[in-house]
C-alpha positions as CSV (number, residue, x, y, z in Angstrom):
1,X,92.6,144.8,92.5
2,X,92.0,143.7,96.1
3,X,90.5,145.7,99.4
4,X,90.8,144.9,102.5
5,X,88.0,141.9,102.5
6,X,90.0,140.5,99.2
7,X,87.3,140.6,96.9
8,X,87.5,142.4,93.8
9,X,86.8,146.0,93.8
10,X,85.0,146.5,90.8
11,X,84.4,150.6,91.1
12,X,86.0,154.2,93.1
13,X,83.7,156.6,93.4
14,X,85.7,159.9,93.3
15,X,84.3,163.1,94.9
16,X,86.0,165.7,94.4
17,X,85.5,168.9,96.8
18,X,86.4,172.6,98.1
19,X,84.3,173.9,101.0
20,X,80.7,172.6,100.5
21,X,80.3,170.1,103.3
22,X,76.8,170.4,103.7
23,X,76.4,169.2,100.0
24,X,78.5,166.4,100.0
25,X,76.8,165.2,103.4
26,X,74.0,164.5,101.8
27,X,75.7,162.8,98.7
28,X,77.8,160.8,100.9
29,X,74.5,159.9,103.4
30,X,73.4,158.9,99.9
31,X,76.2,156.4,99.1
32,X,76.5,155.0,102.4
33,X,77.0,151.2,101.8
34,X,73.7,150.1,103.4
35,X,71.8,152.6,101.0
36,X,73.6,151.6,97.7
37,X,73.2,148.1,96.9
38,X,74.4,148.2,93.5
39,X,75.6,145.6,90.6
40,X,79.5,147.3,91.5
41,X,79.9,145.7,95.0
42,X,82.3,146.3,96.7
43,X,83.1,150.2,95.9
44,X,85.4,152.2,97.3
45,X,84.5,156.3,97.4
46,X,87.1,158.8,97.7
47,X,86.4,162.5,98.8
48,X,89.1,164.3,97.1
49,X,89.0,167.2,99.0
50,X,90.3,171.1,97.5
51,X,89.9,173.2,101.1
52,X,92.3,176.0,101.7
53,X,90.3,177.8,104.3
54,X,88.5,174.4,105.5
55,X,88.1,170.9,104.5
56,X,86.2,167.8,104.9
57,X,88.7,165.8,106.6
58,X,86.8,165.6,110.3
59,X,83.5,165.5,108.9
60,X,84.5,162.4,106.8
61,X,86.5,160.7,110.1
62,X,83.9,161.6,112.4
63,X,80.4,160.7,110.5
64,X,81.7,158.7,107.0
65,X,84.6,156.2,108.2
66,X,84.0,154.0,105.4
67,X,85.1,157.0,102.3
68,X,88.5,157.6,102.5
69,X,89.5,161.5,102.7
70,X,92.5,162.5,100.3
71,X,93.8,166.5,100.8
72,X,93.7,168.0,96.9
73,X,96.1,169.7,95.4
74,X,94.9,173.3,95.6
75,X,95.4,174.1,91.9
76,X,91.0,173.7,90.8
77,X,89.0,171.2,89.9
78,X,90.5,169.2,87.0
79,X,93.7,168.5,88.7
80,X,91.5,167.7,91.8
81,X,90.0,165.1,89.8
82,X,92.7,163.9,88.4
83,X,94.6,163.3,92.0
84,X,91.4,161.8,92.9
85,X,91.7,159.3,89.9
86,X,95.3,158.4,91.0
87,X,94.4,157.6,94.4
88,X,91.3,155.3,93.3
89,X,92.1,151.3,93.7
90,X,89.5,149.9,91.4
91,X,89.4,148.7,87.8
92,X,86.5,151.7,87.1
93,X,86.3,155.6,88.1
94,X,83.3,156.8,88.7
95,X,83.5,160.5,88.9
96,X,80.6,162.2,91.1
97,X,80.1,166.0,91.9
98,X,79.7,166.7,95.6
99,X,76.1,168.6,95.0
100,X,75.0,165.4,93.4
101,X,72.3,162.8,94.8
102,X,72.4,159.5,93.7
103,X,69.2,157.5,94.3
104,X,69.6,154.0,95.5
105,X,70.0,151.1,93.1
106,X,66.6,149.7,91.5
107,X,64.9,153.3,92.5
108,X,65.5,154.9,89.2
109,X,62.9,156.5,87.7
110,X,61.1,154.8,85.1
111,X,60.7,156.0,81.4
112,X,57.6,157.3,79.8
């Protein structure tokens, strides 16, 4: 599968969402592509987003340009997931929570 640079896109990262932008501002500050420089380059994320009352949309057009905002289908979280898998363009899904941190490649902790 190609993006728009034609390389390979190896891995979506699918985030799915319903009214917590403050936590997935930090998990999205947290996969910004100058903080991730993983093995699964290029990556795509997609913010799947569930908001009735609100959603993510601005936040991720004004502060995240390079995740690309999808609207949910309002019917919980495994069917938001699951529209979030049919939007993804790469050969893996990566499914990660909006609460959730990831730590930047070749800073994982080490084992006892």
């Amino acid at each position: 599968m190609d993006n728009a640079s034609g390389q390979e896109l190896l891995i979506s990262v699918i985030i799915p969402t319903c009214h917590r932008n403050e936590d997935l501002s930090l998990c999205l500050d947290a996969l910004r592509p100058d903080n991730q420089k993983s093995l699964f380059n290029p990556y795509e994320v997609i913010v799947n987003d569930d908001g009735s009352k609100s959603t993510a949309e601005e936040l991720i057009r004004a502060k995240y340009a390079w995740a690309r905002w999808v609207a949910g289908p309002r019917r919980g979280p495994a069917a938001n997931r699951n529209a979030g898998a049919r939007n993804a363009r790469g050969a893996w899904v990566l499914f990660l929570d909006d609460d959730c941190i990831p730590v930047p490649a070749g800073l994982m902790p080490t084992q006892p």
